[in-house]
C-alpha positions as CSV (number, residue, x, y, z in Angstrom):
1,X,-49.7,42.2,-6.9
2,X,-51.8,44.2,-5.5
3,X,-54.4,41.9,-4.2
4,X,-51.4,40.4,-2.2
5,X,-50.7,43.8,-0.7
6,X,-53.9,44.4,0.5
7,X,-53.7,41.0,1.9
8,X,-50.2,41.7,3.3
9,X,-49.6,40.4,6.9
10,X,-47.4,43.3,8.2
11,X,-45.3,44.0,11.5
12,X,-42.5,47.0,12.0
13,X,-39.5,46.1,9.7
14,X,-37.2,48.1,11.8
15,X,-37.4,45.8,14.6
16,X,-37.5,43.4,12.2
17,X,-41.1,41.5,13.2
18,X,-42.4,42.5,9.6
19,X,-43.6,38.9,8.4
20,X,-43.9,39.8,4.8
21,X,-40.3,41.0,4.5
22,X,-38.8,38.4,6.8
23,X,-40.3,36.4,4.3
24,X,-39.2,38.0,1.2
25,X,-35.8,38.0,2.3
26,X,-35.5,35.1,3.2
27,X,-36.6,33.9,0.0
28,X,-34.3,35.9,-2.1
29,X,-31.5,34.9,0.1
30,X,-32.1,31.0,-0.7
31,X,-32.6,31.9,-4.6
32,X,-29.2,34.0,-4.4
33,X,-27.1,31.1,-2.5
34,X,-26.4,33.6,-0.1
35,X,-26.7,33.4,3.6
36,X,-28.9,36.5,4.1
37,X,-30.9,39.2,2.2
38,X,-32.0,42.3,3.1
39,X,-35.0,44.6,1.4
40,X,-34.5,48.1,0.5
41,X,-36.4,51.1,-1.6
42,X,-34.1,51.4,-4.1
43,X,-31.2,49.8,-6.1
44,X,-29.3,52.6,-5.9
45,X,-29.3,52.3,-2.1
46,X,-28.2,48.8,-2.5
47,X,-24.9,50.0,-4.1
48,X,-24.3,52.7,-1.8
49,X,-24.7,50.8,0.8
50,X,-22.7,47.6,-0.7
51,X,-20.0,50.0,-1.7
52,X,-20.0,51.6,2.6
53,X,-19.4,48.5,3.9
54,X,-17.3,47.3,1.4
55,X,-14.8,50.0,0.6
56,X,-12.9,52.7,3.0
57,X,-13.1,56.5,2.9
58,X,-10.5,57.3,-0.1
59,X,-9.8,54.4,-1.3
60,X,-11.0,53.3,-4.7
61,X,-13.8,51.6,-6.5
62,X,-12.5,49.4,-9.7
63,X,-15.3,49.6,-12.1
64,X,-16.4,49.9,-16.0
65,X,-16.6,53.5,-17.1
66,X,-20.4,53.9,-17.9
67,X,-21.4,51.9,-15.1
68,X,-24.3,53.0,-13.2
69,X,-22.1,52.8,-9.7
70,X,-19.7,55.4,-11.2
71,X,-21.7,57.2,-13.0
72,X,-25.5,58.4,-11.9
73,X,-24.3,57.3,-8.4
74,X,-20.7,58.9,-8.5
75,X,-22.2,62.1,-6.3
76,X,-23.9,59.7,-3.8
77,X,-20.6,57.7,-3.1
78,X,-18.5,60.5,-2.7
79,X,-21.0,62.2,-0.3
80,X,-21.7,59.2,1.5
81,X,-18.9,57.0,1.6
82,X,-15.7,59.4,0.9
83,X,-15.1,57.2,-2.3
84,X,-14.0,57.7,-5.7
85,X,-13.7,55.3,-8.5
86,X,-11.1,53.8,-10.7
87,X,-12.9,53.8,-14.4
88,X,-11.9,51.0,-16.9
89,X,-12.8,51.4,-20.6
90,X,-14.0,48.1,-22.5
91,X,-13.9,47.2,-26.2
92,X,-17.3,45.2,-25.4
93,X,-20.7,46.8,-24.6
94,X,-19.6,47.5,-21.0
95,X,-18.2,44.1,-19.9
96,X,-15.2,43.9,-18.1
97,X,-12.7,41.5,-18.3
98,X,-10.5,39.5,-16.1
99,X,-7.2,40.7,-17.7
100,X,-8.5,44.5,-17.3
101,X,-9.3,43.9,-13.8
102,X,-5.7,42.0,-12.8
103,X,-4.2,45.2,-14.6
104,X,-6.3,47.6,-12.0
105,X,-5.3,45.7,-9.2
106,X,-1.9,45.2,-9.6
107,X,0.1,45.5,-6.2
108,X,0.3,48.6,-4.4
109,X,3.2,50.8,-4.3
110,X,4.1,51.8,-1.1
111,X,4.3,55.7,-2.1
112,X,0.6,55.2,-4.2
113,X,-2.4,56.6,-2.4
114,X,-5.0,55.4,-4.7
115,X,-5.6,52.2,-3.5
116,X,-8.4,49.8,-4.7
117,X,-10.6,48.5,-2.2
118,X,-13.6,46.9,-4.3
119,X,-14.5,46.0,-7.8
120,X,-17.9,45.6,-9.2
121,X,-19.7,44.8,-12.4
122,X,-22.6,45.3,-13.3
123,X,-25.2,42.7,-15.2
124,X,-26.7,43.0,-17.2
125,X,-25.0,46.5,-18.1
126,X,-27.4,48.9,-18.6
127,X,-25.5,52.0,-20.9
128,X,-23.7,49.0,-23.0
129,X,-27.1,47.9,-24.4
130,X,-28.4,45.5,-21.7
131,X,-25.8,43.1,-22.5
132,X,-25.6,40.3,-20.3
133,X,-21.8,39.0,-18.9
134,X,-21.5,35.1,-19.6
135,X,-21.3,33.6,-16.3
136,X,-17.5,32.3,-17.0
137,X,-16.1,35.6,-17.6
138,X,-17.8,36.5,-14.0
139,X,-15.9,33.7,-12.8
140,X,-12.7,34.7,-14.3
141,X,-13.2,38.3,-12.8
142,X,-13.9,36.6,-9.5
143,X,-10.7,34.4,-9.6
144,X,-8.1,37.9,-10.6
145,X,-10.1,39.2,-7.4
146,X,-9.7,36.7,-4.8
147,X,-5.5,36.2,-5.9
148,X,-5.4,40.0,-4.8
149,X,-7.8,39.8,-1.6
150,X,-10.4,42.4,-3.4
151,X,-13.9,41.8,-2.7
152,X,-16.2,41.9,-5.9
153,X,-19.8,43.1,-5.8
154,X,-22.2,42.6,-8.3
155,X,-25.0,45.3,-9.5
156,X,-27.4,42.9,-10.5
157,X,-30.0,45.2,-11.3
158,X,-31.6,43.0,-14.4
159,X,-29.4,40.0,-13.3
160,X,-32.7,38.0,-14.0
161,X,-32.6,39.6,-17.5
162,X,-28.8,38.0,-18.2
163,X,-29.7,34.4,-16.4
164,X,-32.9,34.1,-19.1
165,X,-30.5,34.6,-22.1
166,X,-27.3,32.6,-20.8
167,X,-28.7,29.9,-19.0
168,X,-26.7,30.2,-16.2
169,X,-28.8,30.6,-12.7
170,X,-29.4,33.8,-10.8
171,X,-27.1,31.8,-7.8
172,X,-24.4,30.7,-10.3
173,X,-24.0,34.3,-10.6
174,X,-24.3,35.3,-6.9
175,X,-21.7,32.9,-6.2
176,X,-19.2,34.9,-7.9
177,X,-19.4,37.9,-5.9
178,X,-18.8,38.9,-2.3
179,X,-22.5,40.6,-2.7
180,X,-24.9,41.6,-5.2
181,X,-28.2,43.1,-5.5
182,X,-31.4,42.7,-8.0
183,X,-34.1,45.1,-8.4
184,X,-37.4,43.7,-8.2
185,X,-39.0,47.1,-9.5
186,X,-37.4,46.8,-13.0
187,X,-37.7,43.3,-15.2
188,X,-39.8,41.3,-12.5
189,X,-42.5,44.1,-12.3
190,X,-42.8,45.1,-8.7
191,X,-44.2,48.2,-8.5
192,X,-40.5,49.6,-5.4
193,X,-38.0,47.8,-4.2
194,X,-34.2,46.1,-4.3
195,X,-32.9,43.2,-2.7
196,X,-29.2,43.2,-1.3
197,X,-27.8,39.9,-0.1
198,X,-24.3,38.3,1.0
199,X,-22.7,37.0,4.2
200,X,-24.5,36.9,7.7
201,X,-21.9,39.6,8.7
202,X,-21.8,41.7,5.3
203,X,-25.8,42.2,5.6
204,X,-25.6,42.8,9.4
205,X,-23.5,45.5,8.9
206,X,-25.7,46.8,6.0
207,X,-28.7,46.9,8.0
208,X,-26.7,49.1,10.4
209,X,-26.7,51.5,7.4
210,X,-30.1,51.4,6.0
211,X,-30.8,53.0,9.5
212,X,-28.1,55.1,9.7
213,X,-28.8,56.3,5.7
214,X,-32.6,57.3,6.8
215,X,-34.3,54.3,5.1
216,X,-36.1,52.2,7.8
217,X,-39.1,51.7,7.3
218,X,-42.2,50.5,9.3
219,X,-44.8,48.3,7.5
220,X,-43.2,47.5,4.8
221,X,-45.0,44.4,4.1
222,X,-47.6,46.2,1.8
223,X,-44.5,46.4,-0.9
224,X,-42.5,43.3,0.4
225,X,-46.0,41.0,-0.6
226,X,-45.6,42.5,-4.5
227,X,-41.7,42.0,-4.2
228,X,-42.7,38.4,-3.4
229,X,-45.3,37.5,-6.5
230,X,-42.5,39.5,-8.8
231,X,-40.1,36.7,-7.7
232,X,-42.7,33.9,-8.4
233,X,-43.7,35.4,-11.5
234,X,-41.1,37.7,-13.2
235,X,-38.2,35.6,-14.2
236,X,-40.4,33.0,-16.1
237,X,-42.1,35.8,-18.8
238,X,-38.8,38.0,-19.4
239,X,-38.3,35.7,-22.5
240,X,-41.7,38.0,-23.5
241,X,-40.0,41.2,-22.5
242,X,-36.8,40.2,-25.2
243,X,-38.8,39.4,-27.6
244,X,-40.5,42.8,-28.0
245,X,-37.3,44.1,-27.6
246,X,-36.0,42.3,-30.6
247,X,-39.6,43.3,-32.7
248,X,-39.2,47.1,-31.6
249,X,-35.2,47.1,-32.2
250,X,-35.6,45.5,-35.6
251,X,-38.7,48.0,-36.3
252,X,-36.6,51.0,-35.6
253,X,-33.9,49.6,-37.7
254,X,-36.1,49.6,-40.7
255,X,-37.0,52.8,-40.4
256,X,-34.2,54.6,-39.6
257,X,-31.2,51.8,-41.6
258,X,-28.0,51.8,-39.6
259,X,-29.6,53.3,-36.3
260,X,-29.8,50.4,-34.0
261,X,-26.9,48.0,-33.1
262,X,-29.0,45.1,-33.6
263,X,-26.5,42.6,-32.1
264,X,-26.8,44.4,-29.0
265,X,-30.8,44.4,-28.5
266,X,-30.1,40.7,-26.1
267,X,-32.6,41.4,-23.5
268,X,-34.8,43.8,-23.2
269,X,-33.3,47.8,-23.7
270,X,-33.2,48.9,-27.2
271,X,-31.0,52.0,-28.2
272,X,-31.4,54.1,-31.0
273,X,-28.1,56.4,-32.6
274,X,-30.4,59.7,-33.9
275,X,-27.3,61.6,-34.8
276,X,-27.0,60.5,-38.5
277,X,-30.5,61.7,-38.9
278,X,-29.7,65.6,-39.5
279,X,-31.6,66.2,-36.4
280,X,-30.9,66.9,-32.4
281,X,-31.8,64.3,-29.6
282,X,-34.6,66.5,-28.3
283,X,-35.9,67.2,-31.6
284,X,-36.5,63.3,-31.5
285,X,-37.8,63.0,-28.0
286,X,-40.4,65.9,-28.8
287,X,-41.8,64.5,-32.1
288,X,-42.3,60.8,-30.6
289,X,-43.6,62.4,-27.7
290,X,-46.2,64.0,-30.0
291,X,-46.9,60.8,-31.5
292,X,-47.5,59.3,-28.0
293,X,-44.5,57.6,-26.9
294,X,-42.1,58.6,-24.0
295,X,-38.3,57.8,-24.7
296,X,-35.1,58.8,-22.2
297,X,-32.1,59.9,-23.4
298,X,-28.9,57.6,-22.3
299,X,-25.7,58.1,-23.6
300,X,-26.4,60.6,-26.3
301,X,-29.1,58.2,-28.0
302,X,-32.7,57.4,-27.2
303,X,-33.2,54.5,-24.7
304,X,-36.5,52.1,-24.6
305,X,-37.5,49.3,-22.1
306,X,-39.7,46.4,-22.8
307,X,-41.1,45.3,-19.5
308,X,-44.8,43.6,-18.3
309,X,-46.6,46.1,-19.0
310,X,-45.8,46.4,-22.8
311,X,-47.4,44.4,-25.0
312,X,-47.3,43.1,-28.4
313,X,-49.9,46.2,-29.5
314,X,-47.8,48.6,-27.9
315,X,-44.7,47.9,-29.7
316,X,-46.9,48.1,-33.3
317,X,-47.8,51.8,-31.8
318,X,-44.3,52.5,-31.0
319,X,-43.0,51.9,-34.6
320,X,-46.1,53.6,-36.1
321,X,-44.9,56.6,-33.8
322,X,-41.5,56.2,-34.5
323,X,-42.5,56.3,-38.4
324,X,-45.0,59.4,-38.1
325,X,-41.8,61.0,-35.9
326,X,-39.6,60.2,-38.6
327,X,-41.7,61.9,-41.6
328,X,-42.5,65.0,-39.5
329,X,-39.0,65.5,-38.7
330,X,-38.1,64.8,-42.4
331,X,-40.7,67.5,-43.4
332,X,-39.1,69.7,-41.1
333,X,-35.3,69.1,-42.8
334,X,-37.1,69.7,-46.5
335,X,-38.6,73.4,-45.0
């Protein structure tokens, strides 16, 4: 990646003569089915900008409760696009379903101000484990959608995640939805960047806002060039990335029994449930951190990634850290 960056034939991306992104969009477009694509900093950015175009000032966003649209980007929407959302509990690791979505949009009454405008979903779903959505039930959701005339957009963040472990293409996907995004700064490796693609008109429109939202950029084709060998190269070797997941999930599991939800470890985040153990969250960030490994905190439990840069060596050091964390904190409880 970076060889190709210093290579990187480059132009001004705002006026849209930036051959490396030109190229990269156009790329993602054709692997998306969708007519165009356009390249931004950030996924988050995709969404809001998805979500502007999409959805009208105080109307309502249908989407799962612990989505990231609704929930880390809640503030942004509401500052931004005068938006509030419409928050659907699910029995299943964050999926949605079409039955909950044809309850959310059933007709409007007349005297009802809260009136839905968009749904999304979000795939693979990040807080529910990094569970992937089978490609029918996006359909399904797709169908209740179109009856009512809703538009559906699709966080894709790690959609290339939930393609390697159904099957299903990232375009059988895209064809579900109105519009989606992927970040190629997460599974596929590049070091910045998202990619939001739909209709000529829908990413017309967008582009309008990626000005108007302060993110044009000039030569962009230094990042665009790594965006393009992440494409080439990324979705092939995530199989690697679940499979450490799997190793590091089942690792935790034996040392802490009944900690991990190991039907949930299907791609590549791995949760860990801390609160049986007798002691706090932090306590457990803080001794792991001591034992050289960095952990977030998502959802009340402690939240791992497997991704290029981890290897097979580094998950062995991550259970041998997560077993010298549990026998401090252990001696600890016995003082």
């Amino acid at each position: 990646m970076r060889r190709a960056m210093a290579a990187a034939e480059v132009g001004d991306d705002l006026f849209g003569d930036d051959p490396t992104v030109n190229r990269l969009e156009e790329e993602a477009a054709g692997l998306t089915g969708k007519q165009a694509a356009l390249y931004l900093p950030t996924g988050t950015l995709c969404n809001e900008i998805a979500m502007h175009v999409l959805a009208r000032p105080g109307h309502l966003v249908v989407c799962e409760e612990n989505a990231h649209t609704c929930g880390h980007e809640a503030a942004s929407a509401a500052l931004l696009s005068g938006i509030a959302f419409r928050r659907l509990r699910t029995a299943c690791r964050g999926l949605l379903t079409a039955g909950q979505v044809a309850g959310a949009l059933s007709p409007d009454d007349p005297c009802d101000t809260n009136v839905v405008d968009l749904v999304t979903i979000e795939n693979t779903h990040q807080v529910g484990g990094g569970t992937p959505m089978p490609v029918e039930d996006a359909r399904a959701i797709a169908k209740v959608c179109a009856g009512h005339g809703v538009p559906l957009y699709l966080d894709g963040a790690r959609i290339f995640n939930a393609a390697a472990v159904t099957g299903a293409s990232v375009a059988d996907y895209a064809a579900c939805a109105d519009a989606l995004m992927f970040c190629l700064s997460k599974g596929l490796g590049a070091p910045i960047g998202s990619v939001l693609a739909g209709d000529i008109e829908f990413i017309a429109e967008a582009r309008r806002m990626k000005v108007l939202f302060g993110a044009g950029w000039r030569q962009a084709g230094v990042l665009a060039a790594a965006g393009l060998v992440a494409l080439d190269e990324g979705p092939g070797r995530l199989c690697e990335d679940h499979a450490n997941a799997r190793r590091l999930a089942e690792g935790v599991a034996e040392i802490l029994p009944g900690a991990v939800d190991l039907d949930g470890v299907q791609t590549n985040i791995v949760f860990t449930d801390v609160s049986g153990t007798g002691a706090s969250l932090s306590a457990w960030v803080t001794a792991l951190a001591t034992h050289g490994v960095l952990v977030t905190t998502v959802a009340g439990q402690v939240r791992m990634l497997t991704h290029r840069d981890i290897t097979p060596g580094d998950v062995d050091a991550a259970l041998a850290a997560w077993q010298q964390a549990a026998a401090s904190i252990a001696h600890l409880q016995r003082r």
